[in-house]
Structure formats: structure tokens, C-alpha cells
C-alpha positions as CSV (number, residue, x, y, z in Angstrom):
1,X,29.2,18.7,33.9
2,X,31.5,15.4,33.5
3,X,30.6,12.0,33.6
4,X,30.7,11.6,37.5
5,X,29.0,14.9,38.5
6,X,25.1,14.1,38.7
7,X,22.9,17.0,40.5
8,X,21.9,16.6,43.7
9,X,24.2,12.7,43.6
10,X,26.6,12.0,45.8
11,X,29.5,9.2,45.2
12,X,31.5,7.1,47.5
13,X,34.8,7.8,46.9
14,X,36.2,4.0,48.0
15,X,34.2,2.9,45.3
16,X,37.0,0.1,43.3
17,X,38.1,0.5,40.0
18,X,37.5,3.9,39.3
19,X,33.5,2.7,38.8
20,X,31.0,5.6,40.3
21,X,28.0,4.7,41.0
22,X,24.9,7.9,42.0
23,X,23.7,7.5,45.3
24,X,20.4,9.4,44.5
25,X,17.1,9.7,46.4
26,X,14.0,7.4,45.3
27,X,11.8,9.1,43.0
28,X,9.0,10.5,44.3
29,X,7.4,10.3,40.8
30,X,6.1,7.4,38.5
31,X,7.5,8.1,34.7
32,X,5.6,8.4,31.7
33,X,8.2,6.3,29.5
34,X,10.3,3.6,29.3
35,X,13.2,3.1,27.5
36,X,15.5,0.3,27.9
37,X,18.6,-0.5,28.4
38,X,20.6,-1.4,24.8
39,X,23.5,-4.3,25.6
40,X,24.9,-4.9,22.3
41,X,25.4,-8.8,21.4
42,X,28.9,-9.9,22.2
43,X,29.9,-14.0,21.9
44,X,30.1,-15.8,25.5
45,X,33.6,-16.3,26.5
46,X,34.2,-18.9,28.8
47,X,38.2,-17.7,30.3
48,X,40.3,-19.9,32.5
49,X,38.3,-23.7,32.0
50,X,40.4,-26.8,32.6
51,X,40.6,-29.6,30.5
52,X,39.4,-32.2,32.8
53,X,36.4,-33.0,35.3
54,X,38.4,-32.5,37.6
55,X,40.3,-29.2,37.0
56,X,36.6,-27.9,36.5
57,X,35.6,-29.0,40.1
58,X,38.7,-27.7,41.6
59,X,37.3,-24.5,40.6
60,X,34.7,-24.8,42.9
61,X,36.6,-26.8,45.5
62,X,40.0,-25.3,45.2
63,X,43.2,-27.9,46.0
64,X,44.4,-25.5,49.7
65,X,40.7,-25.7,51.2
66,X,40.6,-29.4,50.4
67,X,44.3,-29.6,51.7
68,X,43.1,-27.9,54.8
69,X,40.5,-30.2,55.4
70,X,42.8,-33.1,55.1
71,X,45.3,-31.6,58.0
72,X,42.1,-31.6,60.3
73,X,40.8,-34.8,59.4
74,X,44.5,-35.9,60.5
75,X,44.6,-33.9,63.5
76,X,40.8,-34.7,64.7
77,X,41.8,-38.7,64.0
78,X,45.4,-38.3,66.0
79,X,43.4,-37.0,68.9
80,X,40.5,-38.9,69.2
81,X,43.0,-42.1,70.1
82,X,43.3,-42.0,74.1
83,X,44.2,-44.0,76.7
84,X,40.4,-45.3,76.6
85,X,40.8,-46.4,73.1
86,X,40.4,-50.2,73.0
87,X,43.2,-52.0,71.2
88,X,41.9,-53.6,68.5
89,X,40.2,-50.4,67.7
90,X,40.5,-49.4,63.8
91,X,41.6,-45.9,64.7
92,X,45.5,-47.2,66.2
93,X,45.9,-48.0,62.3
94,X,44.8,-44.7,61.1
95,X,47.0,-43.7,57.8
96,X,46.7,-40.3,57.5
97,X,45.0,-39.1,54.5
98,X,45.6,-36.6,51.6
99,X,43.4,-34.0,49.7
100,X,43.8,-36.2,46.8
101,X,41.8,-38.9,49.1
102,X,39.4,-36.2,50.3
103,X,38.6,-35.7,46.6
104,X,37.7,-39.0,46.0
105,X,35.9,-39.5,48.8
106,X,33.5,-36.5,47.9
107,X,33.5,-38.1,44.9
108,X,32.1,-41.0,46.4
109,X,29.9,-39.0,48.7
110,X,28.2,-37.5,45.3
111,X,27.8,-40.5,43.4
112,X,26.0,-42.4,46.5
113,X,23.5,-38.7,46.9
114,X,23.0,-39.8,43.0
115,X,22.4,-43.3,43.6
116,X,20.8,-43.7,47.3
117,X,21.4,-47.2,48.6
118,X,19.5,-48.4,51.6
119,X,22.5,-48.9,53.6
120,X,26.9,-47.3,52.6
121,X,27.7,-51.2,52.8
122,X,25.6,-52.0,49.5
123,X,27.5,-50.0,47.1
124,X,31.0,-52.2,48.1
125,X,28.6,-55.4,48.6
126,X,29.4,-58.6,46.0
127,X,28.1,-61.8,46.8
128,X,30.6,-65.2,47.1
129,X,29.0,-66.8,43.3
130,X,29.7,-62.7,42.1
131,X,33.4,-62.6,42.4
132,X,34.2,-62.6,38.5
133,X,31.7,-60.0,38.1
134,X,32.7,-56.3,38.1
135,X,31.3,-54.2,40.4
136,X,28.3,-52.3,39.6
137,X,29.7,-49.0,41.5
138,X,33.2,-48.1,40.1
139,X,33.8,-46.2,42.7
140,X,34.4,-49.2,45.1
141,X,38.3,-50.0,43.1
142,X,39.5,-46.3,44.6
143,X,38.5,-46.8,48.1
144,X,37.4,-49.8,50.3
145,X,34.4,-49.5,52.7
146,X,36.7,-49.4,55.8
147,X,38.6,-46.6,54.3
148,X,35.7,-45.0,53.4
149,X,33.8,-45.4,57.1
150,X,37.0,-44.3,58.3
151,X,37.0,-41.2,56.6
152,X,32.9,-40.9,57.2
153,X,33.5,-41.3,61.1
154,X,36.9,-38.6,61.2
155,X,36.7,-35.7,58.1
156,X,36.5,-32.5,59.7
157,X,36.6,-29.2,57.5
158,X,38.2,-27.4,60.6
159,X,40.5,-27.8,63.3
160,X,38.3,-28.6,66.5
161,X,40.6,-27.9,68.8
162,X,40.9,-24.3,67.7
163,X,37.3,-23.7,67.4
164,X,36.8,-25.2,70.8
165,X,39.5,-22.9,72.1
166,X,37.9,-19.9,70.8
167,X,34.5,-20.9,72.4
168,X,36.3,-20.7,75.9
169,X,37.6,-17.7,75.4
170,X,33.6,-16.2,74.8
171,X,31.4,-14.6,77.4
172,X,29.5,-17.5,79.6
173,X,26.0,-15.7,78.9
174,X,26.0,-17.3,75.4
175,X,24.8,-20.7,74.7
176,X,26.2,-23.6,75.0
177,X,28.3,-25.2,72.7
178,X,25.7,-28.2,72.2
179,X,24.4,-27.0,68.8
180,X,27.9,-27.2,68.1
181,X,28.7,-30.9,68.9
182,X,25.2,-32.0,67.4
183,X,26.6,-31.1,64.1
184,X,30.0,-32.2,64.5
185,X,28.4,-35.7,65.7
């Protein structure tokens, strides 16, 4: 009997890697002994780490998502201007934005959950007798607070107008789509 031939197991052959794995019946009796499993001591290896912040966080939130969500910010901001749109709105001077913008927005996004405020205005807020002072969040000399609203009101991590096309194209017996514009609000 090899390696891979267990009584009464049977494998899955689309197992990956050449890894088998017993698919054996429960026991049907409680052992006498235990004997644990032995893993030898090996070093940690950390494999593939950047050198900077981030490089590390673009792990998590790689570059072509972030890219992704900056096409459908665009889009969603390009849309929303209409014939109803007032003039002096600020979205007819929408510039579109970037992933590199995206970043440091989230960036801002995760230093404000760090530091709550009361209200978003406070963290770009400096009084008329402060103006030698530096600001108190750093944050505030990569993005102004109309950029940043901008960006608050529009981001989208998904093309709308897709999903929305996708929704008419499902049966009428399921719900509404009103959960659906409740979180996109």
C-alpha cells in the first residue's frame, strides 16, 4: 500500500498540486491516546514585502482595483451632470481623478476613523490669527476639503450603470432595487 491508498478512503482526483487528501467516515469510536502532531521549528520568512507603507498597503489594495474604482468614480461623476444640474454647481468643474488620488483619499478616510472629528470640515479648519501655524492634520496639504467632499459625494467601487443594467435584466418577482440605492446614497 502507497502513500495515497488508505482502506476504505476515497480521494478526489481534481484535488491541486498533487496533494491527496482521505475522505474517510467519522469515527464511530472515541481513542484511547493522543499523539500529536510534530512540526519541526523552521525561521518565519516574510517573501515578497515592499519597502514602503505604501507598497505594503497595495498588497491589500492592489494598484488595478483601485484603478477601477477611479474609472467609476469618473463615469458615475460624468453622468450625474444633466440638463437639471444648476450652473454654478461644483460638479460642471469636476477633474477627473486618479488611483493615485483614490489612495490618498483612503488615506484620509483612515486617519479621520483614527481621529473622529465632530464634523469632515474641522480637520481642514484654521482660524484667520492661525494662518502661520501648521496644520494639526497633515493630511489637509494633499487634498483640499472641496476636493475631498467631491470625492466623498462621487467614489463608486463599481460602474452603476452596469449593475443597474444587470438588475433589469432579472426576474420582476425579486425585490426591489431600494436596498440597493440606500447604500449607494
Amino acid at each position: 500500500m502507497d502513500d495515497r491508498e488508505v482502506e476504505g478512503a476515497e480521494f478526489d482526483p481534481t484535488d491541486p498540486g498533487g496533494t491527496y487528501r482521505p475522505d474517510l467516515p467519522p469515527a464511530t469510536k472515541r481513542g484511547e491516546k493522543f499523539t500529536p502532531l510534530e512540526i519541526p521549528y523552521r525561521d518565519p520568512i516574510a517573501r515578497d514585502l515592499s519597502d514602503t507603507p505604501l507598497g505594503i498597503f497595495q498588497k491589500f489594495l492592489p494598484e488595478n482595483l483601485v484603478k477601477g474604482w477611479a474609472d467609476a468614480t469618473n463615469q458615475h461623476a460624468r453622468a450625474s451632470i444633466t440638463e437639471n444640474t444648476k450652473q454654478q454647481s461644483r460638479l460642471h468643474r469636476w477633474q477627473p481623478t486618479s488611483a493615485a488620488e483614490i489612495y490618498v483619499f483612503i488615506g484620509i478616510v483612515i486617519c479621520m476613523q483614527n481621529h473622529p472629528e465632530n464634523a469632515i470640515e474641522t480637520y481642514w479648519h484654521s482660524s484667520a490669527a492661525d494662518i502661520d501655524i501648521q496644520p494639526f492634520y497633515f493630511f489637509t496639504r494633499h487634498m483640499t476639503l472641496m476636493r475631498f467632499e467631491a470625492l466623498f459625494r462621487h467614489i463608486r467601487i463599481f460602474d452603476d450603470a452596469t449593475v443597474l443594467a444587470e438588475r433589469a435584466n432579472l426576474p420582476s418577482k425579486l425585490p426591489t432595487s431600494k436596498a440597493y440605492h440606500q447604500v449607494n446614497q
